[in-house]
C-alpha positions in Angstrom: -51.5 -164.5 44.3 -50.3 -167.4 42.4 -50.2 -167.5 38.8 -51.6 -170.3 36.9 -51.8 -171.9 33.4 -54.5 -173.3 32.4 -54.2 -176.5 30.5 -56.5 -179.5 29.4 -56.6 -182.0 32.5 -53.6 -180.5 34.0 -53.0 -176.7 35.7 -49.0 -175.3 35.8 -48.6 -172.9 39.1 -45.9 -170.5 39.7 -45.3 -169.3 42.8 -43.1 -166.0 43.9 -40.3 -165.6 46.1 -42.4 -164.2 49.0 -45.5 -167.0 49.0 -44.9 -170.4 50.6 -47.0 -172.6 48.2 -48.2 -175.8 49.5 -49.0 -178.9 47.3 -51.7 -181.7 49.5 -52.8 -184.6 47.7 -54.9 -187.3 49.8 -54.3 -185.7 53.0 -50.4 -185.4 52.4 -48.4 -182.8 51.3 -46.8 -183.6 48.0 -44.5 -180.3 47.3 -44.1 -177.6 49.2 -41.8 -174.0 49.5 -40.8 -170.8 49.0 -41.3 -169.8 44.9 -42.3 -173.6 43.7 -43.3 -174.4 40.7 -45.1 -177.5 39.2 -47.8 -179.1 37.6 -50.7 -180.3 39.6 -54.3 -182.0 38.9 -56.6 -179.8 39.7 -59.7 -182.3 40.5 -57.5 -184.0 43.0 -54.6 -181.2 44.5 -54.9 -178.6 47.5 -53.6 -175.8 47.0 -52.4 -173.6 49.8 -50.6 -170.3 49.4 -48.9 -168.5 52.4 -47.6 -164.8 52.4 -43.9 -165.1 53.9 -43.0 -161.3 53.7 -43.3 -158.4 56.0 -46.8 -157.2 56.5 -47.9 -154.0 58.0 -51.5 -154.0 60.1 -52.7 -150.3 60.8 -54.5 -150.2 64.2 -56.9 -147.4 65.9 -58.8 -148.3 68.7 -60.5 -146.6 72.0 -59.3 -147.3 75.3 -60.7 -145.9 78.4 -57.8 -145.1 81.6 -59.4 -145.8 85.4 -60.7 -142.0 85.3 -63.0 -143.3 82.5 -61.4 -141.0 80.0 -61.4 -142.1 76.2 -58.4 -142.0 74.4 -57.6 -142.9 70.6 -54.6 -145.3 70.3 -53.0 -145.5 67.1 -50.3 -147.6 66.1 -48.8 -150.0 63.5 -47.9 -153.4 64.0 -45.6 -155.6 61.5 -45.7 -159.4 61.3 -44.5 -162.0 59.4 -45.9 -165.7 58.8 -42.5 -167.5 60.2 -44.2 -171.5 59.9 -46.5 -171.1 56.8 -47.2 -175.0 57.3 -48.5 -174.5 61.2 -50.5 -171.1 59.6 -51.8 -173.0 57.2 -53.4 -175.6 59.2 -55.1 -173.1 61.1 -55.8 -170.6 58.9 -57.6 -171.2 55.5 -54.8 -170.0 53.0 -56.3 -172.6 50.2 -56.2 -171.0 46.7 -58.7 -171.7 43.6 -56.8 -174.1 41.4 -58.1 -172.4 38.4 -57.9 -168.6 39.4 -55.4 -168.6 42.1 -57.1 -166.4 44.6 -57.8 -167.4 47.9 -61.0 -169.0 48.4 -61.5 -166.8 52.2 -59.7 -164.1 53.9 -57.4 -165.6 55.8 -55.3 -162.2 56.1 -57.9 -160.6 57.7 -58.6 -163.4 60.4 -55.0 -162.9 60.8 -55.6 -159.1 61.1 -58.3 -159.4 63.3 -56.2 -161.9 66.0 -53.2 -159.2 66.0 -55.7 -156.3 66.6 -58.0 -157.8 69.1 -54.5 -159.4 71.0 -52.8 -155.4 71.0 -56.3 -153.6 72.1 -56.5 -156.1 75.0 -52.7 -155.7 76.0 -53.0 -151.7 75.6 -56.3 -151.6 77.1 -55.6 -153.4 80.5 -52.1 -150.5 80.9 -54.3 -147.6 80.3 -56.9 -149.2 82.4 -54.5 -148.6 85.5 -53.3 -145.5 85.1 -55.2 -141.7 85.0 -55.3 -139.5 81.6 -52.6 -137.3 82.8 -50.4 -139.9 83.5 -50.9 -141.6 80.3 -50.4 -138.4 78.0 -47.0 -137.7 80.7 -45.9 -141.2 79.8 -46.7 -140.7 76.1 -46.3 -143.3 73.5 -43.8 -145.7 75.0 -45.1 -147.6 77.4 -48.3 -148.2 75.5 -45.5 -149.4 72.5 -43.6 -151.6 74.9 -46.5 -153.3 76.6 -48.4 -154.0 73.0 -44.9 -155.5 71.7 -44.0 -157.5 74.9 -47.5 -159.1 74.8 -47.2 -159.7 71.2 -44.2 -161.2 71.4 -45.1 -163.4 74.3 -48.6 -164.2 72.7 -48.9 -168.3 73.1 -51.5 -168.3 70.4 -49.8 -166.2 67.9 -46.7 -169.0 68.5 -49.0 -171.5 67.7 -50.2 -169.9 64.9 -46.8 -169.4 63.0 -47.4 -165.9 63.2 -44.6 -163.7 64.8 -44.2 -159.9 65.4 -41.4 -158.0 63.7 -42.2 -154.3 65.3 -44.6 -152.6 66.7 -45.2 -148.3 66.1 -47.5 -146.3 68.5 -48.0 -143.1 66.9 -50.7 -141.2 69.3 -52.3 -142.2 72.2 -55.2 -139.1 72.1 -58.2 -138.3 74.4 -60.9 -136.7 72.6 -60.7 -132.8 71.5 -62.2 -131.5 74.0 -60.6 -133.0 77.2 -57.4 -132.7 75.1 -58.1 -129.0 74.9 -58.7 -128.8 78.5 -55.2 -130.9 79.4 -53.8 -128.3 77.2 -55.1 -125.5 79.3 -52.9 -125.4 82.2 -49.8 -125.8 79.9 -50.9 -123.3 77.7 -51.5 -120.6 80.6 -48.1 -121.7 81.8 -46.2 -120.9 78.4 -48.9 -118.0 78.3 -47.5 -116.4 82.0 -44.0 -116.9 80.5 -44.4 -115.1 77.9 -46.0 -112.3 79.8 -43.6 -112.7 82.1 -40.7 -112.3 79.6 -43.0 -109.0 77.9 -43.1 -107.4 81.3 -39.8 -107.8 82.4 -38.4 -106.4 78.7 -40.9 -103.5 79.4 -39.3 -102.8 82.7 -36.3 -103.2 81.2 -37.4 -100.8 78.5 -38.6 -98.6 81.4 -35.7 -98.5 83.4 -33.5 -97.6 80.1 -36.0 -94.8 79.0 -35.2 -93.5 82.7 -32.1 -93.6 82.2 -31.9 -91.7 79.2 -34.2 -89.1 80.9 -32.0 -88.7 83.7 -28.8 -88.7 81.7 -30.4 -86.2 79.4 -31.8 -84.1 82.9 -28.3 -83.9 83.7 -27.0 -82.8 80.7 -29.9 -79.7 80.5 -29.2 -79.4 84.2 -24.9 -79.2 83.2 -26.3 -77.1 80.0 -28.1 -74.6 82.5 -25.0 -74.3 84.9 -23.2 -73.6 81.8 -24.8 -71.2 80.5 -25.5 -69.3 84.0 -21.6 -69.3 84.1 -21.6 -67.9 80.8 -24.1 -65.2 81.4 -22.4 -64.4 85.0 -18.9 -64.3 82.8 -20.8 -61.9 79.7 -21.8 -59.6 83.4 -18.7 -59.4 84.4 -16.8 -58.7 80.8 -19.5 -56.3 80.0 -19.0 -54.2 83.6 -15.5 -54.7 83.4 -15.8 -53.4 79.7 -18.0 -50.5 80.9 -15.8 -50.0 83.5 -12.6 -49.7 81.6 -14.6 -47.4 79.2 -15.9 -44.9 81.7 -12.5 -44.6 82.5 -10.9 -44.0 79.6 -13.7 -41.6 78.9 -13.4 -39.7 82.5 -8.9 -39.8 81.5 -10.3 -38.2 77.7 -13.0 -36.0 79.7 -10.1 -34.5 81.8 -7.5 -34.4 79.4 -9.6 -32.9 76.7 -10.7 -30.3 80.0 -7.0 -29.5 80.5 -6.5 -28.7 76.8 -9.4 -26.7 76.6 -8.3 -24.8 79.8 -4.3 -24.8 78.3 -6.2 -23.5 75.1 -8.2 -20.8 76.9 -5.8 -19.6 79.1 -3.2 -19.6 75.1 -5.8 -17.9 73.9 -6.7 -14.9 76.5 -2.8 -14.5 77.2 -2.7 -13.9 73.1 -5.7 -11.7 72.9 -3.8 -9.7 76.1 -0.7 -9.5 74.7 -2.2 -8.7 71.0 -4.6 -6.2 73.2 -1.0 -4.7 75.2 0.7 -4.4 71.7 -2.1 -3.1 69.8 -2.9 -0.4 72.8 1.1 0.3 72.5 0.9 0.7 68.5 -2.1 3.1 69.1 0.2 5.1 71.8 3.0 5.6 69.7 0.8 6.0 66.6 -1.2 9.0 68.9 2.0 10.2 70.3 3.2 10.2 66.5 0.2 12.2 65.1 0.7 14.8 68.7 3.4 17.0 66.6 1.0 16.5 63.2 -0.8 19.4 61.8 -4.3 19.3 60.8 -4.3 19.7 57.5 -2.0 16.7 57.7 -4.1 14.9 59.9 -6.7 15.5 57.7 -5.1 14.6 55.0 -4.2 11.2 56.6 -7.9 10.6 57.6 -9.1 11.1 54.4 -7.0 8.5 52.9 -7.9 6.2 55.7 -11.5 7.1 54.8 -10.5 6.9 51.0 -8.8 3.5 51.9 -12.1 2.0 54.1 -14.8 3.0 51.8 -16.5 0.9 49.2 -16.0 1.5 45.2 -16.9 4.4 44.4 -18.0 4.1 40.1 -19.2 7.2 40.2 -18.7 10.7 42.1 -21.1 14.3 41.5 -19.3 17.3 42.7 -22.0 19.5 43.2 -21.2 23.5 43.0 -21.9 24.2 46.8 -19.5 21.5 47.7 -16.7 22.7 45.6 -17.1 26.2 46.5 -16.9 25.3 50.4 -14.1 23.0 49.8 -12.4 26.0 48.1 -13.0 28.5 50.9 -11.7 26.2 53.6 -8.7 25.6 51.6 -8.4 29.0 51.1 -8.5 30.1 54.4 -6.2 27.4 55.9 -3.3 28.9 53.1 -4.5 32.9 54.9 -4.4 31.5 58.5 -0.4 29.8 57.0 
């Protein structure tokens, strides 16, 4: 918007560096360009003000594809005014001389020519092709066809009005025939993924088998192992046993021998004591043959004196004495 001073009889506008401001007096254009400024009469100037920048126009319209699908398009189209003199003499861009505000809304007639001119380019593609084909294709060719029509737009030319860029960001169908399109693509990534579960589970499977059999051969090694062992204990424990019965039969038979040695030592001792004691007692009896008895008695009571047990205290009794004494007494008659 321009901005103007106010002044008795006469009105001061400045312009910016991105408005074309026009100047007509009587029909002809007096001043004109990009950032003017001037003095004008405002009972007898026309003012027209013309936006030379980059403008952006949001779009987002319904199109229906020849399997009379809806889908949302929406995109962004940016335009500049490149002849702000030809816009101007088609579009109302005239400004208030006092207030400096356009007296219509000439950038919506311009926004309403670039959105009706894109829907009817991007309409007439989708038209031709099916809903699957237009979400395969995506965004592009619904971009290229908008911006070649555009740019090839006879009217737009006339206009002044020329399209820097155009931006499709989603050509949609509605939720619920998008949810079905997804689907199939879905199940797809869906069977992958089971696909990918399944065959980690086999592989999963096939290791836990291995592992068993590895560890079934190991128990099944362990077992033959240990059967060895035991058949080896068997055989050390007979062989032990073995070897022990007969050291014990060698120690049985050598411990017989030395008994028998001993017996046989033994009997051939007690015969020969036996021999030399019968011999002693011989030559003791043919010692004692010339003996007297008095002597013989006389030995035998000091044998009997010699054998018998302590005597503390011994009675002579009369009889006895007087017997003793007639024996002896008779033995010194009989000498």
């Amino acid at each position: 918007m321009a901005d103007i001073a106010r002044y008795p009889w006469v009105r001061h506008l400045r312009g910016s560096s991105t408005t074309h401001v026009e100047q007509i007096r009587d029909g002809k254009t007096v001043r004109a360009g990009v950032g003017a400024s001037f003095w004008f009469r405002p009972l007898s100037a026309v003012l027209n003000e013309v936006p030379v920048d980059d403008r952006e126009l949001p779009l987002l319209f319904h199109a229906r594809t020849s399997d009379f699908q809806d889908v949302t398009v929406q995109a962004t189209v940016t335009y500049t005014v490149t002849n702000p003199v030809t816009a101007a003499g088609r579009i109302d861009f005239s400004i208030d001389p006092n207030s400096g505000r356009w007296r219509g809304t000439p950038l919506d007639q311009v926004a309403g020519l670039l959105t009706e001119s894109a829907q009817q380019y991007a309409i007439d593609l989708l038209a031709t092709v099916d809903l699957a084909t237009a979400m395969a294709g995506g965004v592009g060719p619904v971009r290229n066809v908008i911006s070649a029509g555009l740019g090839s737009d006879e009217r737009l030319a006339q206009t002044g009005i020329s399209v820097v860029g155009v931006r499709v960001v989603a050509v949609r169908p509605e939720p619920e025939v998008e949810k079905a399109l997804r689907t199939p693509t879905r199940e797809q990534v869906q069977q992958e993924a089971d696909k990918s579960i399944f065959e980690r589970r086999a592989v999963a499977v096939e290791r836990e088998r291995a592992i068993g059999e590895n560890e079934l051969q190991t128990q099944i090694e362990l077992a033959r192992r240990e059967e060895q062992l035991v058949a080896q204990r068997g055989a050390n424990a007979r062989r032990e046993a073995e070897e022990a019965a007969a050291a014990g039969s060698v120690a049985a038979e050598a411990e017989a021998r030395r008994t028998v040695t001993l017996a046989e030592a033994r009997a051939e001792g007690t015969r020969l004591a036996g021999t030399a004691e019968g011999e002693a007692e011989a030559a003791r009896v043919a010692a004692y043959r010339d003996v007297s008895e008095a002597v013989l008695l006389g030995l035998a009571v000091k044998e009997l004196a010699a054998n018998l047990p302590q005597i503390e205290t011994l009675v002579l009794s009369p009889d006895l004495v007087s017997t003793a004494l007639a024996q002896l007494g008779a033995r010194k008659a009989t000498a």
